[in-house]
C-alpha positions as CSV (number, residue, x, y, z in Angstrom):
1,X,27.3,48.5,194.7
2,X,26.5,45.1,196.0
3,X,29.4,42.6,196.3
4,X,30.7,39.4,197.6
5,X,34.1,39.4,199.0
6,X,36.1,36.6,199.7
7,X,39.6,36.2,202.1
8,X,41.6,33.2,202.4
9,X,45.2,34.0,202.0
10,X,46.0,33.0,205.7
11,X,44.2,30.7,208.3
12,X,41.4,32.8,208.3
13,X,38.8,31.2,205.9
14,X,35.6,33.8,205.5
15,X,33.1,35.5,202.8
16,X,31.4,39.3,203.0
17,X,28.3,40.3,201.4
18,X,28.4,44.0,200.3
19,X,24.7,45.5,199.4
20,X,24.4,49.2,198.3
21,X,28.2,49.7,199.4
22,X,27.0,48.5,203.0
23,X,28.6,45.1,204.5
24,X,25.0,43.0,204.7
25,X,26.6,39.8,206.2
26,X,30.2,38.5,207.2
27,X,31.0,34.8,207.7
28,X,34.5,33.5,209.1
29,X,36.5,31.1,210.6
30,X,40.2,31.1,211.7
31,X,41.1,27.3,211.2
32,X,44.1,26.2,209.1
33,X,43.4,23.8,206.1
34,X,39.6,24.2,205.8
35,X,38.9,26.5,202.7
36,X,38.8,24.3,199.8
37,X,36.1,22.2,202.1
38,X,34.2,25.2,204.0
39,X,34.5,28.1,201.4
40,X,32.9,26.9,199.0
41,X,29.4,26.1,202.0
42,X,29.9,29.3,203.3
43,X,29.7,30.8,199.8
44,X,26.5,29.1,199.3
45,X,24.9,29.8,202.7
46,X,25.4,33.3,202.7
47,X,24.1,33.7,199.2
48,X,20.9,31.6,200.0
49,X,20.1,33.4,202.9
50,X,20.0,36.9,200.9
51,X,17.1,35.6,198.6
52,X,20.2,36.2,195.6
53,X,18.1,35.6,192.8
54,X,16.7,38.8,194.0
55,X,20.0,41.0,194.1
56,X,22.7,41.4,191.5
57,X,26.3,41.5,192.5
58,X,28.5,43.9,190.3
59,X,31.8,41.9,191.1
60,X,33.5,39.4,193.4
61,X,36.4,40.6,195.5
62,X,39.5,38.7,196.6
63,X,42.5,38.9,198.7
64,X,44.9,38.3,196.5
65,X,48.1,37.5,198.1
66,X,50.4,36.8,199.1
67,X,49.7,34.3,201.6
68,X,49.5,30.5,201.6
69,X,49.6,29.2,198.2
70,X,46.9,26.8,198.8
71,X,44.7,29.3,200.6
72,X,45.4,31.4,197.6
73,X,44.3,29.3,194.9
74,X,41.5,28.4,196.3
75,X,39.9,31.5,196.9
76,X,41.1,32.6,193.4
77,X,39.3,29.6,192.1
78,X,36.3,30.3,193.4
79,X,36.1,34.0,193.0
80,X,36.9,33.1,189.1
81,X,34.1,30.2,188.6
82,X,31.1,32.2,190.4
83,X,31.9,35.7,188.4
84,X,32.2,33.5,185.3
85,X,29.1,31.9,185.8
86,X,26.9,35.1,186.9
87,X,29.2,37.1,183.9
88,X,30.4,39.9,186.4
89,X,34.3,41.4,187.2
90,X,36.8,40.4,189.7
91,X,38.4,42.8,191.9
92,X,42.3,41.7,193.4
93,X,42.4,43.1,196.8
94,X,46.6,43.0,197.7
95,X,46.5,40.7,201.2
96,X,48.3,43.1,203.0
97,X,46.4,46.5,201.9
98,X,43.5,44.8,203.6
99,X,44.8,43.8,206.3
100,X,45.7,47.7,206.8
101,X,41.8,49.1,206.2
102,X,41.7,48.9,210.4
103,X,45.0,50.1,211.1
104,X,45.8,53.7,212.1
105,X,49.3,54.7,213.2
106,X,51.4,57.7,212.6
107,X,54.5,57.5,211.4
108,X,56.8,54.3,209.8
109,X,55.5,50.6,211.0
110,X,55.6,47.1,209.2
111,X,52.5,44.6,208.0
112,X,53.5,41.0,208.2
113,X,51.9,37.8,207.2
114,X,53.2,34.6,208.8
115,X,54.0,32.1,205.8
116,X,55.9,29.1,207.7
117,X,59.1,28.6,210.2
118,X,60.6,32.0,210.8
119,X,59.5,33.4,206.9
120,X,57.3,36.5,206.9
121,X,55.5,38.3,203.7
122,X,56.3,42.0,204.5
123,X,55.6,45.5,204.0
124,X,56.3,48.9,205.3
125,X,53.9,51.4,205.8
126,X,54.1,55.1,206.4
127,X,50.8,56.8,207.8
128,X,48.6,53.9,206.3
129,X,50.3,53.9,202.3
130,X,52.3,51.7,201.5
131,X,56.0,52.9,201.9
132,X,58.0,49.5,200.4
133,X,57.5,46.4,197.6
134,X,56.4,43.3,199.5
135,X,59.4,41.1,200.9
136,X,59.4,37.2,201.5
137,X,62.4,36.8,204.1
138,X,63.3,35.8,207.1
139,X,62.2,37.7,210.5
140,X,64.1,39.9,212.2
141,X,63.2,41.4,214.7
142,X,65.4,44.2,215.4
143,X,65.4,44.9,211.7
144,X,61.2,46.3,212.3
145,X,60.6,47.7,215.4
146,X,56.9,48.6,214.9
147,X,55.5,45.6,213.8
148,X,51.6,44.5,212.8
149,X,50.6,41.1,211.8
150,X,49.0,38.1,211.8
151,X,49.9,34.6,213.2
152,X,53.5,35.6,214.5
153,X,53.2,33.9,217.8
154,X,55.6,31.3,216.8
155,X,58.3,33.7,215.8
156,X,57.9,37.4,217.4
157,X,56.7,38.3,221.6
158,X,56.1,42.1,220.1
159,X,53.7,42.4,217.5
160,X,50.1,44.1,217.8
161,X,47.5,41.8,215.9
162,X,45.3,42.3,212.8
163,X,44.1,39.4,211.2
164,X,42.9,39.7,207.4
165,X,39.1,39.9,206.6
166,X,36.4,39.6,203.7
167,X,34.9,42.7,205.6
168,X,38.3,44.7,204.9
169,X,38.7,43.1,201.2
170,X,34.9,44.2,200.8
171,X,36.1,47.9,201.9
172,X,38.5,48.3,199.8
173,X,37.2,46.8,196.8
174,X,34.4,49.0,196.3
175,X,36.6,52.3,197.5
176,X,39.1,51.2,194.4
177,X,36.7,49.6,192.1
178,X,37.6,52.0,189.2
179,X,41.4,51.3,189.6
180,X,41.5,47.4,190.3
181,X,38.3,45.8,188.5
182,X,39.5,43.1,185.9
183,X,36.8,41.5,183.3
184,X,39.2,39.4,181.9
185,X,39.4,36.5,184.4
186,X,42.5,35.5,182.9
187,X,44.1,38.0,183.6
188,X,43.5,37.6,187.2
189,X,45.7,35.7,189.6
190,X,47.1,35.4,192.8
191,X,50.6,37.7,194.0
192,X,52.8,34.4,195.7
193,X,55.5,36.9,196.4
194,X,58.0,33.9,197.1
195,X,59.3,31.1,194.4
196,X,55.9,30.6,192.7
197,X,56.6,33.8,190.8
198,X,59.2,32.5,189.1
């Protein structure tokens, strides 16, 4: 299965090119505020340096949220215009499933994804499934005391670190391709978790 993944839903801004179900080539940076001016480049590098008009992709991945709204919609965006234009599927990866794909811990343990002052997006996990619905709320500490997650500095001294990835979104998308493949772009859009739901 050859794919392009993209991630975007925090800081970290990047693009994964799957070919035969390997990862062929990854491309990110962590750097707030760049996607909707370096995606889009990276995108076009990576595809140009594969000879594409040689390779057919079956499907673009994308984290999906929740994360940053802006980092959300963009990726979103551009995941929907290039599988529209080469007439191929999108498949949602949920933000916090990938950041997961690395993780491997016994027992009960939170994900969280920084979204601004002391707000997290949460989950619990138990033995790598997901063991909760996602939460937008305030951090407590004492309320997880097993905590993974990405860009807590600011809030939380005891956290071990996985940062989201197109590799992970790229993983996961082509394990559950059967189960979260969507032709109808429409249908597609990002998981905000917090207000922009309603």
């Amino acid at each position: 299965m050859n794919l392009l993944a993209i991630e975007s839903a925090s800081t970290v801004c990047g693009v994964a090119l799957f070919i035969d179900g390997q990862l062929k080539e990854l491309n990110e940076i962590t750097k707030p505020k760049i996607h909707g001016e370096r995606l889009p480049v990276i995108v076009e590098n990576l595809l140009n340096s594969q000879s594409m008009n040689k390779i057919i992709l079956n499907g673009i991945a994308v984290s999906s949220g929740p994360g940053s709204y802006t980092g959300l919609r963009i990726g979103m965006n551009l995941a929907k215009g290039l599988a529209a234009s080469m007439k191929i599927p999108i498949i949602p990866v949920p933000t916090l499933y990938a950041m997961n794909y690395s993780i491997q811990q016994e027992g009960i343990y939170w994900l969280m994804l920084h979204s601004h002052k002391d707000k997290v997006y949460t989950q619990r996990f138990k033995i790598g499934v997901p063991d909760s619905d996602i939460k937008f709320e305030k951090f407590h500490a004492n309320k997880h005391p097993l905590i993974y997650g990405f860009n807590l500095d600011r809030i939380c001294d005891n956290y071990i670190s996985v940062s989201p990835s197109s590799s992970s979104v790229g993983h996961l998308a082509i394990k559950n391709y059967a189960y979260w493949v969507n032709h109808d772009l429409n249908m597609v859009s990002p998981n905000y978790i917090n207000n922009f739901n309603i």
